[in-house]
C-alpha angles and dihedrals in degrees: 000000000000129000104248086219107065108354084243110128124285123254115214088227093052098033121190083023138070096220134358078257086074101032082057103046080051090055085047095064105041088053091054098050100257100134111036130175122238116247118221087189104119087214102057102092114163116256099029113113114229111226102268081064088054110054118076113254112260129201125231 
């Protein structure tokens, strides 16, 4: 197996990765929004804010 980073050979302690380098680049990409999973839901549309956007932050 290959580290989908960057192809070098896996480490058991990092697997699927070869080093925490590359575990963490991976982590890096899913937080800003890099890999996204495609929604099948008819009313998501881009650009339109869900409820929770809408509504004025309120303090506790």
């Amino acid at each position: 197996m290959s580290c989908p980073i960057c192809d070098g050979d896996t480490q058991q302690r990092y697997r699927p990765f070869c080093s925490r380098r590359c575990a963490d680049r991976d982590l890096g990409k899913w937080l800003n929004g890099s890999y996204a999973v495609p929604s099948q839901r008819l009313d998501d549309v881009d650009g339109e804010a869900d409820e929770s956007e809408r509504e004025p932050l309120r303090s506790h």
